[in-house]
C-alpha positions as CSV (number, residue, x, y, z in Angstrom):
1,X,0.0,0.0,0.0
2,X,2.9,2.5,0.8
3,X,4.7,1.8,-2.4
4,X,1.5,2.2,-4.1
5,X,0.8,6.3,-3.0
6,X,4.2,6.7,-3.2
7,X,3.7,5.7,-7.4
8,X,0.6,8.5,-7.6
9,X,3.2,11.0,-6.0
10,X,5.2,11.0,-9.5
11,X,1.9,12.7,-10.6
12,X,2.8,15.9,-9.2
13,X,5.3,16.5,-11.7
14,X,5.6,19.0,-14.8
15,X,3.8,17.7,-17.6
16,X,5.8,18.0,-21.3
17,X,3.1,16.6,-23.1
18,X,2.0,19.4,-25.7
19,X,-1.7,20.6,-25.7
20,X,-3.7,22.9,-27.5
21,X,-5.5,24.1,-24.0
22,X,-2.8,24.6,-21.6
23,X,-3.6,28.5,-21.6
24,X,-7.0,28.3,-22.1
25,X,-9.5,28.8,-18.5
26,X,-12.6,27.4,-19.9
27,X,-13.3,26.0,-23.1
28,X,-15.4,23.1,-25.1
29,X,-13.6,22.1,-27.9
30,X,-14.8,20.3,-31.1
31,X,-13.8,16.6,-29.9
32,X,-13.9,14.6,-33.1
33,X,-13.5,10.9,-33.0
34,X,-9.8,11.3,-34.7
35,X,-9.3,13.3,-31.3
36,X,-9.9,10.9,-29.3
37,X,-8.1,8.0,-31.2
38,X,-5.0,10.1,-31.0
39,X,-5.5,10.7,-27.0
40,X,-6.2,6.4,-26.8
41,X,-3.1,6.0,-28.5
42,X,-1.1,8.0,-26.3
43,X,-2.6,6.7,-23.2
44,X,-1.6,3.0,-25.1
45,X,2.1,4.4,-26.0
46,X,2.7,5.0,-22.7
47,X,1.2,1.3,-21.3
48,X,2.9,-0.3,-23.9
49,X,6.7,1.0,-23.0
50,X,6.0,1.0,-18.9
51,X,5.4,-2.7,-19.7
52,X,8.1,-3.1,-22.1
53,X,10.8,-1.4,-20.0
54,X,9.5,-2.9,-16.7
55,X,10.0,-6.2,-18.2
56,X,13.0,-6.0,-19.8
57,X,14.6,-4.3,-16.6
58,X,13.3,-7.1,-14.1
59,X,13.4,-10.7,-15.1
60,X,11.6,-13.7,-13.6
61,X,14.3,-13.9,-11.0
62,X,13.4,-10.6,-9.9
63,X,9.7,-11.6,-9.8
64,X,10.4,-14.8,-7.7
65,X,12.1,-12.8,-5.2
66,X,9.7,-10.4,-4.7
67,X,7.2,-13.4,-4.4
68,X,5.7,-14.3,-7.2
69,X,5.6,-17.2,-9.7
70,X,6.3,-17.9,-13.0
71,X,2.7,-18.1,-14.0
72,X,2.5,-14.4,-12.6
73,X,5.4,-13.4,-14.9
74,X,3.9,-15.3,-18.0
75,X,0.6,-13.1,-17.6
76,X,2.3,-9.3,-17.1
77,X,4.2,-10.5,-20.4
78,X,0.4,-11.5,-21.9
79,X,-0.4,-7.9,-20.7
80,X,2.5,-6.8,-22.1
81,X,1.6,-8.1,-25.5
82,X,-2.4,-6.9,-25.4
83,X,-0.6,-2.8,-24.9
84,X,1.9,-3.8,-27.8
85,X,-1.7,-5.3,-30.0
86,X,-3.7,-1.8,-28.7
87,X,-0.5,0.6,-30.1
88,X,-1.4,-0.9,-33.2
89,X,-4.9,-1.6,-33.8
90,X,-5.2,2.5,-32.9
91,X,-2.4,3.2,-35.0
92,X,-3.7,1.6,-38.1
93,X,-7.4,2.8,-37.5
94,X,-5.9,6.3,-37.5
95,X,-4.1,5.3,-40.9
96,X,-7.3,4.0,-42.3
97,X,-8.8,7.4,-41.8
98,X,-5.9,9.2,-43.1
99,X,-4.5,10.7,-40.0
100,X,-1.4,10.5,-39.1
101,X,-0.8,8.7,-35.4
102,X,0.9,10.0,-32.9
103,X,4.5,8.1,-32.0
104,X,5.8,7.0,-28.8
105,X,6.9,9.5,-26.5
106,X,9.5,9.9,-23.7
107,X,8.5,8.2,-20.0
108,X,9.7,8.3,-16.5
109,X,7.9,6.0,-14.4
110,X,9.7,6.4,-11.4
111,X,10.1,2.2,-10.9
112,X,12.9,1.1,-8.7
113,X,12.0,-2.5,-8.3
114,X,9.6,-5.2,-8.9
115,X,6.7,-4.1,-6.3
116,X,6.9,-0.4,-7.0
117,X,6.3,-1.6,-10.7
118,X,3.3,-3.5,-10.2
119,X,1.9,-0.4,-7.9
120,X,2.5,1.6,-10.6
121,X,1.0,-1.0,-13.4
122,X,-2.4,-1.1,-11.3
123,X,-2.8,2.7,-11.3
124,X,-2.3,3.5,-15.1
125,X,-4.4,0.2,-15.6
126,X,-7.4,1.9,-13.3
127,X,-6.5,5.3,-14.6
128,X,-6.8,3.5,-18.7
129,X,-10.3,2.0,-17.8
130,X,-11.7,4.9,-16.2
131,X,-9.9,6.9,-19.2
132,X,-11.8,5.0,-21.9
133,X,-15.2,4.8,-20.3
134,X,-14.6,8.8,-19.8
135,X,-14.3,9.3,-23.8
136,X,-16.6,6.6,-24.8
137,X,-20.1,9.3,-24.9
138,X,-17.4,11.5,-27.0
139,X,-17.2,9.0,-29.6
140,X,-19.8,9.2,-32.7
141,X,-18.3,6.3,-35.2
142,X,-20.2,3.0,-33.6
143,X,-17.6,1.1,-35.2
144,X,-14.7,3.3,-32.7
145,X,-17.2,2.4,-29.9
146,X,-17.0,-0.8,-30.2
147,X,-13.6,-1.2,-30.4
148,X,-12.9,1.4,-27.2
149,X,-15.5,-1.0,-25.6
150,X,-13.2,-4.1,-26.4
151,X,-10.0,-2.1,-25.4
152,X,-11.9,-1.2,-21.9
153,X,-12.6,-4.9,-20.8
154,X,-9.3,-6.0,-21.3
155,X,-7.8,-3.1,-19.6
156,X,-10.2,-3.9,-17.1
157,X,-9.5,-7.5,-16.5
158,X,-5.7,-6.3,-16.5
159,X,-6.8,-3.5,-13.9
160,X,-8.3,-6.8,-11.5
161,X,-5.5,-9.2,-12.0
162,X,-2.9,-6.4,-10.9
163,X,-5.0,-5.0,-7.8
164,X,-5.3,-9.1,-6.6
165,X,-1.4,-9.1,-7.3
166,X,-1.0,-6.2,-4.5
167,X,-3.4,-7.5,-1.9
168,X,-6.1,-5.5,-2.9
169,X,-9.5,-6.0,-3.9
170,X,-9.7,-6.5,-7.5
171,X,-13.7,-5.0,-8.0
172,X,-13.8,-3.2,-4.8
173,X,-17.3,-1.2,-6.5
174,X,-20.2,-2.1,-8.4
175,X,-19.1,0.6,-11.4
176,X,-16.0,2.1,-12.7
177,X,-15.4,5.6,-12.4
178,X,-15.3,7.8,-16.2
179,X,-12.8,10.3,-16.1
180,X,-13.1,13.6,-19.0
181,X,-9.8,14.2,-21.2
182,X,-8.9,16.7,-19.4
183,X,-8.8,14.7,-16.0
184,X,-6.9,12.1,-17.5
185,X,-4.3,13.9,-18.9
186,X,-3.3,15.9,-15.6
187,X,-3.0,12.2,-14.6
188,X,-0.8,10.4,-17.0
189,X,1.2,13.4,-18.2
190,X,3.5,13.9,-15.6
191,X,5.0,10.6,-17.0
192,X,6.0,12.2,-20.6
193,X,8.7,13.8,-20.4
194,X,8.5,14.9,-24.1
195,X,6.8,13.9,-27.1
196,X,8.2,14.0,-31.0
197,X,7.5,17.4,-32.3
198,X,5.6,15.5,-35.3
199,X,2.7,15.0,-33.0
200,X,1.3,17.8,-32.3
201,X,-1.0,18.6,-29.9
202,X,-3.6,17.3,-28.4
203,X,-7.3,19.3,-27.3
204,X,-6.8,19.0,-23.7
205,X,-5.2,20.6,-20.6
206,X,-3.9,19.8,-17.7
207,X,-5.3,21.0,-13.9
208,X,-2.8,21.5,-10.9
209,X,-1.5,18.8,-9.7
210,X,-3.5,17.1,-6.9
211,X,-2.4,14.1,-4.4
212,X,-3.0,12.3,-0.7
213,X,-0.2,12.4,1.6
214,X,-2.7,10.6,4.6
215,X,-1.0,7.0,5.1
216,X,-2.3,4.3,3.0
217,X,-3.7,2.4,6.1
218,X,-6.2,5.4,7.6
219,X,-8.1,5.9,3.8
220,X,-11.4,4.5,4.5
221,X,-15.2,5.7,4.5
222,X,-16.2,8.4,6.8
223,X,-12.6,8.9,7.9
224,X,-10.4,12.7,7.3
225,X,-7.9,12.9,5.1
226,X,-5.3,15.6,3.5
227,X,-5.0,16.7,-0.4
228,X,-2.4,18.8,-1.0
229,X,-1.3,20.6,-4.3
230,X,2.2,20.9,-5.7
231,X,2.3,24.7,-5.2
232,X,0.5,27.0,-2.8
233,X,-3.4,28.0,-3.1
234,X,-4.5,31.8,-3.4
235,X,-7.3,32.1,-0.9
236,X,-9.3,34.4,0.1
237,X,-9.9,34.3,3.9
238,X,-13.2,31.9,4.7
239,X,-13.6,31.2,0.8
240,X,-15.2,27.3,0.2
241,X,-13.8,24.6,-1.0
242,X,-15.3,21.1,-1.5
243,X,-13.8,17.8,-2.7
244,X,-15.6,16.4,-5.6
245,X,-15.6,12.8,-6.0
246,X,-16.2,11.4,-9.6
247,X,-18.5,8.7,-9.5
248,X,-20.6,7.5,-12.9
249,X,-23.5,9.3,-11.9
250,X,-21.8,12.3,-11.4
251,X,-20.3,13.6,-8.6
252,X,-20.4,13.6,-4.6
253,X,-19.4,17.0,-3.2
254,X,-18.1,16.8,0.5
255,X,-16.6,20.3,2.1
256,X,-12.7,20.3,2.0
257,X,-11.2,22.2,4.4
258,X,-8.5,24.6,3.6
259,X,-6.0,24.1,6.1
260,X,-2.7,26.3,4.8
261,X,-0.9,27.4,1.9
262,X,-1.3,23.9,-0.1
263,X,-3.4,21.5,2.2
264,X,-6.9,20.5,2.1
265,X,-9.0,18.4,4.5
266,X,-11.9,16.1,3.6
267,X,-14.1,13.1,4.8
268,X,-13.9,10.2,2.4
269,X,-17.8,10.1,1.5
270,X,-19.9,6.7,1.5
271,X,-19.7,4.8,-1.9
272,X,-16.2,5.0,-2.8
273,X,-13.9,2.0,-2.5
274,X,-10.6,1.3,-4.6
275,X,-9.1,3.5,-6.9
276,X,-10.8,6.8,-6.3
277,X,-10.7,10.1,-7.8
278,X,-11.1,13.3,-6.2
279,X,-10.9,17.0,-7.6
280,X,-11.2,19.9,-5.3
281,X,-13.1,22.6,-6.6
282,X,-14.4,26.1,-5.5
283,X,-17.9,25.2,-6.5
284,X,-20.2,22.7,-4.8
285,X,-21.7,21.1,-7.7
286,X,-19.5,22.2,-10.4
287,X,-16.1,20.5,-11.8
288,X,-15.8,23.0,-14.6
289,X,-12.6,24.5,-16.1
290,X,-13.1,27.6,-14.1
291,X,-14.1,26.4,-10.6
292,X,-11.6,23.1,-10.7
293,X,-8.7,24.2,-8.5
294,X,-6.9,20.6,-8.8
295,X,-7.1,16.7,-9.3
296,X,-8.1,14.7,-9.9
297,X,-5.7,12.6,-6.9
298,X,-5.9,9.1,-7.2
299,X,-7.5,8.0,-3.6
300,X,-6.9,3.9,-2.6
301,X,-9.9,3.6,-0.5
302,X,-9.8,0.7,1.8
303,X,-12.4,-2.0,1.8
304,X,-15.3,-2.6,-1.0
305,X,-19.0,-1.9,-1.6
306,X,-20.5,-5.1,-0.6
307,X,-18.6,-5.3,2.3
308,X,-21.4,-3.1,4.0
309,X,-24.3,-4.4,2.0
């Protein structure tokens, strides 16, 4: 559990990824389904070398030591394959309709040994199915749909297998959280460190950086626990916050204390278990450009959903 919130603290880095937003307070753009094949395959890019370099840095003697079997090892290098299979299925769809796809960029996963790796394979495997289920009502070609539908339950099955592999449960809720572009990319970018200049820029942008710093083992329903941003807050004195957790049927908006310069204080609200995300915002009932003041943080809340049923 440590190793795992000390993975989501690489997401408070700079981001080098290159977007056509990052200046922009509010804005809708015009998504088209190109759009959001070129954002999938960036998302894949990135899975594809964390697995590919995480393998080839730690072998199955490395595995064995750090407790698990050969099977084990056999299935991360079936995962492996399915990112490898992804990069180009999008790649050539893009092709088909005469785009030209986005290459592999520059990472810096932060992974120092064989656990650390697997903490960090669950959260981009939870941050991919959230990511896809996000974009899905974005996407107007049925035939797209279907195929982001058939990337979403594999990355989901990955997404189990790996939270099992690091003693967690692997469908701690009843539904899956969808996270916008926008959300996703402030999550994953801070592992690019920089991206071909031949492909170009994607419609998003990325909010201040958002994470937990409460120990892994007091995260649970009902209980406080500190946010803090990367670089100070400018409050006014008594303003509101609240912490917005994204759910699938929108939102749950708890009061979030602002304690100083950077901290927050919250109450992890009923209905979340797992990977969580939270977003603190200046608005109660509003996550928009202008009222988001950072997140989303990946939350590991402890425990499941049926465990109170």
């Amino acid at each position: 559990m440590k190793v795992l919130f000390a993975a989501s603290a690489l997401l408070a880095t700079c981001s080098a990824l290159p977007t056509k937003r990052a200046t922009e307070a509010a804005s809708t753009p015009n998504i088209t389904d190109v759009d959001i094949l070129q954002y999938a395959l960036t998302l894949e890019h990135l899975e594809d070398k964390f697995y590919r370099e995480g393998l080839a840095n730690f072998t199955l003697e490395d595995f064995k030591k750090a407790g698990y079997n050969e099977v084990f090892y056999k299935n991360l290098k079936e995962v492996s394959y399915d990112e490898t299979t992804h990069v180009s299925f999008l790649t050539q769809a893009l092709t088909a309709a005469n785009a030209t796809p986005v290459a592999e960029c520059t990472y810096a996963f932060g992974v120092t040994d064989v656990k650390s790796f697997l903490a960090t394979a669950s959260i981009l495997e939870g941050v991919g199915v959230s990511a896809y289920l996000g974009a899905a009502a974005s996407i107007m070609e049925k035939l797209y749909l279907t195929a982001a539908g058939s990337i979403l339950t594999v990355e989901a099955r990955h997404s189990s297998y790996l939270r099992k592999a690091n003693k967690q449960s692997p469908f701690p809720q009843p539904f899956d959280a969808p996270l916008t572009l926008d959300q996703v990319y402030t999550l994953a970018a801070p592992f690019i460190v920089s991206c071909p200049a031949s492909n170009g820029m994607l419609p998003v942008k990325a909010f201040p950086a958002l994470s937990v710093s409460t120990a892994a083992d007091c995260i649970a329903t009902n209980k406080t626990i500190t946010l803090q941003t990367k670089e100070p807050v400018a409050a006014a004195y008594n303003e509101k916050f609240y912490a917005a957790w994204i759910a699938v049927t929108g939102p749950t908006f708890v009061e979030a204390k602002f304690e100083n310069g950077n901290k927050f204080s919250t109450m992890v609200p009923v209905g979340f278990h797992g990977q969580s995300y939270v977003v603190i915002t200046k608005k109660e009932g509003s996550v928009t450009d202008d009222d988001v003041v950072a997140g989303p943080a990946i939350v590991e809340v402890q425990g499941a959903n049926g465990e109170s049923a």
